[in-house]
C-alpha positions as a Markdown table, in Angstrom:
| # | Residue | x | y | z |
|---|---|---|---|---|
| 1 | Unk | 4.0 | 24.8 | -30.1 |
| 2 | Unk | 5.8 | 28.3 | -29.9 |
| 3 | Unk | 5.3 | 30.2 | -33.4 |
| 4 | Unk | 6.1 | 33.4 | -32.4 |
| 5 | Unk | 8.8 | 35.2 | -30.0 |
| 6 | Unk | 9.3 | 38.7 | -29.0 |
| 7 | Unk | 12.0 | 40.5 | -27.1 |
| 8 | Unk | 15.4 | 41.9 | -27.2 |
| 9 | Unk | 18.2 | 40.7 | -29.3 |
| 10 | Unk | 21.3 | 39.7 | -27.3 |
| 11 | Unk | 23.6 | 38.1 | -30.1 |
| 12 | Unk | 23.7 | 37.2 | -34.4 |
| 13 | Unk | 25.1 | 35.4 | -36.3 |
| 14 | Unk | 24.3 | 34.3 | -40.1 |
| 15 | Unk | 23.1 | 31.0 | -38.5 |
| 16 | Unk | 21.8 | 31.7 | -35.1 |
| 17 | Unk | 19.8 | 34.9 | -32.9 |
| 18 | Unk | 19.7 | 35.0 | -29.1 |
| 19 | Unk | 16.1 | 36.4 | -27.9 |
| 20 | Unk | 16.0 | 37.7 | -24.4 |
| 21 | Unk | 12.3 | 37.4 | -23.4 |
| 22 | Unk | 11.4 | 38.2 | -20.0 |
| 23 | Unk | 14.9 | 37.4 | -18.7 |
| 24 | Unk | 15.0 | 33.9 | -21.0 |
| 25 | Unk | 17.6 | 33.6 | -23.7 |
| 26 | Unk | 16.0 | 31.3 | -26.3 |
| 27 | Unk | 18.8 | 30.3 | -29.0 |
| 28 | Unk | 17.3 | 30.4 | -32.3 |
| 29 | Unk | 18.7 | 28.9 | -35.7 |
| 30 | Unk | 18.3 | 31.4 | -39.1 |
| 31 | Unk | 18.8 | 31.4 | -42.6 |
| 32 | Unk | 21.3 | 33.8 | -44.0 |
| 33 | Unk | 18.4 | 36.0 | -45.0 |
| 34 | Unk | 16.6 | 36.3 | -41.8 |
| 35 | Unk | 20.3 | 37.1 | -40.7 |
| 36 | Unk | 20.5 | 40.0 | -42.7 |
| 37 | Unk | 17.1 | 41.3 | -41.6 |
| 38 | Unk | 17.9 | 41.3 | -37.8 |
| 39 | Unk | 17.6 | 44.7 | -36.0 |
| 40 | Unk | 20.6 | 45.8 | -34.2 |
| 41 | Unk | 21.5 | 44.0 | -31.1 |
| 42 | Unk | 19.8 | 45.7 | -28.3 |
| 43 | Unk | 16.7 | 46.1 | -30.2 |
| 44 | Unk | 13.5 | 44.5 | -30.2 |
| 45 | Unk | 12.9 | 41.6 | -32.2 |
| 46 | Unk | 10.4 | 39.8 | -33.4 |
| 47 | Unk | 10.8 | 36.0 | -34.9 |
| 48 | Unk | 8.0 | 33.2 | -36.1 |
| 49 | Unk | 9.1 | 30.1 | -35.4 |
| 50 | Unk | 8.9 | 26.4 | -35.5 |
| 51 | Unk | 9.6 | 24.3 | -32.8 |
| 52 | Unk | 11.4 | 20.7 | -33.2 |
| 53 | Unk | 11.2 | 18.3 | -30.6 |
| 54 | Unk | 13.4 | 15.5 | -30.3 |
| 55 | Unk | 14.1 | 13.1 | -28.0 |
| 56 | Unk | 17.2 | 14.7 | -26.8 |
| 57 | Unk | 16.7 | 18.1 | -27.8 |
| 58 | Unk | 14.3 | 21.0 | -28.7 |
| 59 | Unk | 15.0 | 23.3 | -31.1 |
| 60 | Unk | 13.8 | 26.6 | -32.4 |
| 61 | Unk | 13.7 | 28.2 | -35.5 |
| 62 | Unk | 13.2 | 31.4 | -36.5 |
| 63 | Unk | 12.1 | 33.5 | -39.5 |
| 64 | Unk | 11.5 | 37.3 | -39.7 |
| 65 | Unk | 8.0 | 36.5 | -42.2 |
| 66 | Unk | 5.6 | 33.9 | -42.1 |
| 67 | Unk | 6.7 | 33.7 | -45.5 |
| 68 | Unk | 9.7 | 32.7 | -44.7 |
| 69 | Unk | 8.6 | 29.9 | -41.9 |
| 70 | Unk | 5.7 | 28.2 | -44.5 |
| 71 | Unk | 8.5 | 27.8 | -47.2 |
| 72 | Unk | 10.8 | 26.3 | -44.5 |
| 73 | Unk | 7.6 | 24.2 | -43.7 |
| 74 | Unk | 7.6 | 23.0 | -47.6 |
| 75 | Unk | 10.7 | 22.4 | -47.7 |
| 76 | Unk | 11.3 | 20.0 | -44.1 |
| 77 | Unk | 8.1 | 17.9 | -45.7 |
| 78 | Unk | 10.4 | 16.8 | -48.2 |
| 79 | Unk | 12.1 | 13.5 | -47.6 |
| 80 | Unk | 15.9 | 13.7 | -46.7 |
| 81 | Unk | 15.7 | 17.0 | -46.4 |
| 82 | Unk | 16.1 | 18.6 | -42.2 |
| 83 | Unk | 15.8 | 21.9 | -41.0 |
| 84 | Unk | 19.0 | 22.5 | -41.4 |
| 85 | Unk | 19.6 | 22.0 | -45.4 |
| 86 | Unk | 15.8 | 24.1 | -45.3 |
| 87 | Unk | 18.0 | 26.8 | -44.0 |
| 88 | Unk | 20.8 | 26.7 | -46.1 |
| 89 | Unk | 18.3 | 26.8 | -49.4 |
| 90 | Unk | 16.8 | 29.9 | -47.7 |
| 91 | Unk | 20.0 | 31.5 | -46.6 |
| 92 | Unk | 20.7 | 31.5 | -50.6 |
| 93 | Unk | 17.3 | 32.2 | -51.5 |
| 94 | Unk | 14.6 | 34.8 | -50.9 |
| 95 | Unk | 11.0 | 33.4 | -51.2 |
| 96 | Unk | 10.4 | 34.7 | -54.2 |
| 97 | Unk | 13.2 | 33.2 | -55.6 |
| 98 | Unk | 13.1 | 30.0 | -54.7 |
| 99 | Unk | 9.5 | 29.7 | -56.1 |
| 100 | Unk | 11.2 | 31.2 | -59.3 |
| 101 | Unk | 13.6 | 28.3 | -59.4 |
| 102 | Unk | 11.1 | 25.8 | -58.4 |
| 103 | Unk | 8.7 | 26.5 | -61.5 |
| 104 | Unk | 11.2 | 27.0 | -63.6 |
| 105 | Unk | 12.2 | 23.6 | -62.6 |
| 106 | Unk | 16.0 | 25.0 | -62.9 |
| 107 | Unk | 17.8 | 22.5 | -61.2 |
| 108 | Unk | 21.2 | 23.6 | -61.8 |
| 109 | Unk | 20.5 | 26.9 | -59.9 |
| 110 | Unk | 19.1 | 24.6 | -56.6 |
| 111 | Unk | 22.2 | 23.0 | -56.8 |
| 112 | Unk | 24.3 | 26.0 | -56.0 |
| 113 | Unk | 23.0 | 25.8 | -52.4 |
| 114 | Unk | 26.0 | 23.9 | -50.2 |
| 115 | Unk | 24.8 | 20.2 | -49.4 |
| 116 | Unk | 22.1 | 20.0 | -52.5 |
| 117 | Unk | 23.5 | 17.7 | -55.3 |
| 118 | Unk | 21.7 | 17.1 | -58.4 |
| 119 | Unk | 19.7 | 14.1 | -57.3 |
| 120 | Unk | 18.3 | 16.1 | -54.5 |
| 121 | Unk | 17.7 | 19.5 | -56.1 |
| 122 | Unk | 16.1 | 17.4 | -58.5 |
| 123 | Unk | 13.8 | 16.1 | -56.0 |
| 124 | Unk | 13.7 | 19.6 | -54.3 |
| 125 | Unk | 12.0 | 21.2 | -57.4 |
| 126 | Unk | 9.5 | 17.8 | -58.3 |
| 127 | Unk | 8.0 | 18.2 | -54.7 |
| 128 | Unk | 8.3 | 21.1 | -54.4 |
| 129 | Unk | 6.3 | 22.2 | -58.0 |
| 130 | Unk | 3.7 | 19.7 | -57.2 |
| 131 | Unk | 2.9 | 21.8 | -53.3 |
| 132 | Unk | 3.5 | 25.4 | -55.2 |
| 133 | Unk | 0.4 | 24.1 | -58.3 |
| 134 | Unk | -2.0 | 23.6 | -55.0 |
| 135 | Unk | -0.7 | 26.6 | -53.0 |
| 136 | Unk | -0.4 | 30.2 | -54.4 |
| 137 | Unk | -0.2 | 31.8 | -51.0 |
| 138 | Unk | 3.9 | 32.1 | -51.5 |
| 139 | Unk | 3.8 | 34.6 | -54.1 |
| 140 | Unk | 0.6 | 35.6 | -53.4 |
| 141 | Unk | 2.3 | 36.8 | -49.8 |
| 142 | Unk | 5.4 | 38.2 | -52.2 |
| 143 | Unk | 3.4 | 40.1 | -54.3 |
| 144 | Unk | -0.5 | 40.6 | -53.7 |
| 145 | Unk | -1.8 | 41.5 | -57.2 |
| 146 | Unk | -0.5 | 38.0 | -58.2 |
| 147 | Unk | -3.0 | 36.3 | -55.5 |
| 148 | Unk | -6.2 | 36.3 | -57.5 |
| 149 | Unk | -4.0 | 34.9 | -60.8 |
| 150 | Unk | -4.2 | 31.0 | -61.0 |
| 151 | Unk | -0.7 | 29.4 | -61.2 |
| 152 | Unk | 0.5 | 26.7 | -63.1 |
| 153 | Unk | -3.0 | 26.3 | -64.9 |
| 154 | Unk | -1.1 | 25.5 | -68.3 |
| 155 | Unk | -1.5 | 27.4 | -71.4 |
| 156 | Unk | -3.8 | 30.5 | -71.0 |
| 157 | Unk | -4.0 | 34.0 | -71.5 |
| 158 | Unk | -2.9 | 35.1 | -67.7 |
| 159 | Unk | 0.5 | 33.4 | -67.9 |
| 160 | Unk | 2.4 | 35.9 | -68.8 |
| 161 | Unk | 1.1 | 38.1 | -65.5 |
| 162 | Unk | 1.7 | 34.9 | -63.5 |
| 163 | Unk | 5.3 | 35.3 | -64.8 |
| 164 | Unk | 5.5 | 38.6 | -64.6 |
| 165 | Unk | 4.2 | 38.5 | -60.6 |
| 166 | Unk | 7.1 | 35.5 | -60.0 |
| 167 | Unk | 9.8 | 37.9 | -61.4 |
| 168 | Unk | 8.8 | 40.9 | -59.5 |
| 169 | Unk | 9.0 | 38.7 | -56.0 |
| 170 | Unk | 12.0 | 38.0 | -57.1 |
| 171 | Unk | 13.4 | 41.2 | -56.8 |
| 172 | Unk | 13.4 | 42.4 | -60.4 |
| 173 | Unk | 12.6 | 45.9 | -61.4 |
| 174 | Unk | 9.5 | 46.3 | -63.4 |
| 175 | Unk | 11.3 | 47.7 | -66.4 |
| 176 | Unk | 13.3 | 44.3 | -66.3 |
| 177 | Unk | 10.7 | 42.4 | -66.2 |
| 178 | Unk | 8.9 | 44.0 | -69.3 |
| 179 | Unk | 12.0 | 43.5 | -71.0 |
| 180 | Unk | 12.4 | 39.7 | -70.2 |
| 181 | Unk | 9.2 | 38.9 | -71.0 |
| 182 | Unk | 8.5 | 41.5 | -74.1 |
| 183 | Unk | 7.8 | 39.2 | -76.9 |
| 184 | Unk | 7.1 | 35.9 | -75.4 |
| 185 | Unk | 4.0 | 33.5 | -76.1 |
| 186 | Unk | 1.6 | 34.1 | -73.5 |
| 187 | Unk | 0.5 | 30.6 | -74.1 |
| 188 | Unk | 3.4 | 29.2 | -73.2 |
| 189 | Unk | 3.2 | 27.3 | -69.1 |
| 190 | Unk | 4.0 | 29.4 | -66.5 |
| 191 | Unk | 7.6 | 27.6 | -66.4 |
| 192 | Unk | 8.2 | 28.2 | -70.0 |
| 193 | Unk | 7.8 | 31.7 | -69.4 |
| 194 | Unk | 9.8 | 32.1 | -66.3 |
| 195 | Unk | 12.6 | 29.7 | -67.8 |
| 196 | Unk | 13.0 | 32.3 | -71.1 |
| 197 | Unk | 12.8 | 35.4 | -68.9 |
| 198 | Unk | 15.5 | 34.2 | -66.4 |
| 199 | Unk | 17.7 | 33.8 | -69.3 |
| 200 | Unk | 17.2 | 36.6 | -71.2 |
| 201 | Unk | 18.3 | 38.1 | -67.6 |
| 202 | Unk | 21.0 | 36.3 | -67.3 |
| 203 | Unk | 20.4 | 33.7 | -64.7 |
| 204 | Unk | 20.1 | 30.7 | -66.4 |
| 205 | Unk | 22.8 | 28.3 | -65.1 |
């Protein structure tokens, strides 16, 4: 199994890197935001990577965090969907965000990515909520105060900093998170929380 590849970047595109290591171009599919993390070509580059192996091809993929390559692992396990649609959820979403979306079970917002429909956003976020209750090493990995709070535990006291952890590996700015969540029932689910506060921000679709 190859998981990681170093070397020099020849060519990018929002779908695809060329890796020159030791004189061997390996062609590697990426997600719109591993795109836009790419060094300039000519540089040195470093990718994680999954290997598929079919019966008439291999391919490799590549992420620039190991954050990035366990989601696309969560997200291949589910059925129907391939590497490819895996991609295209994490070209329109960052890590953080996608957990946001998953526990906030905000299937409208999974939808947006091109080739999800309802049915299979719906699924997207069931399967995918069940994996996140089990493993907190996603936001953990986002944001590392959040990886000793229990997530998804139900009502109780440390829900609001579970929230509060999912909106900062989203991207948010403390300030806005305050603001989103100032005033909400810390006894409220995880979800519940995250659901209100993404509102309130205005990113409820």
């Amino acid at each position: 199994m190859i998981t990681q590849l170093s070397g020099t970047l020849v060519e990018a595109s929002p779908s695809a890197a060329v890796l020159d290591v030791g004189g061997v171009g390996f062609d590697i599919g990426i997600s719109g935001t591993t795109a836009a993390s790419l060094p300039a070509l000519g540089q040195a580059c470093r990718l994680y990577t999954r290997l598929q192996v079919r019966e008439d091809a291999l391919t490799l993929f590549g992420f620039t965090s190991k954050e990035e390559r366990t989601m696309f692992d969560r997200l291949v396990a589910v059925s129907g969907v391939g590497p490819r649609l895996a991609l295209a959820v994490l070209s329109k979403f960052t890590v953080g965000q996608l957990y946001t979306v998953v526990m906030a079970e905000d299937d409208k917002g999974m939808a947006t990515v091109p080739g999800v429909g309802k049915k299979t956003a719906q699924r997207l976020i069931l399967e995918l909520k069940s994996v996140f209750a089990k493993d907190h090493g996603l936001l953990a990995a986002d944001v590392p105060a959040a990886g000793q709070l229990p997530l998804g535990a139900g009502p109780a006291p440390s829900a609001l900093d579970d929230a509060r952890a999912a909106l900062l590996s989203m991207g948010f700015t403390p300030q806005e998170t305050d603001l989103a969540l100032d005033g909400l029932d810390g006894a409220q689910r995880v979800e519940e929380l995250l659901a209100a506060a993404l509102k309130r921000l205005g990113m409820d679709a």
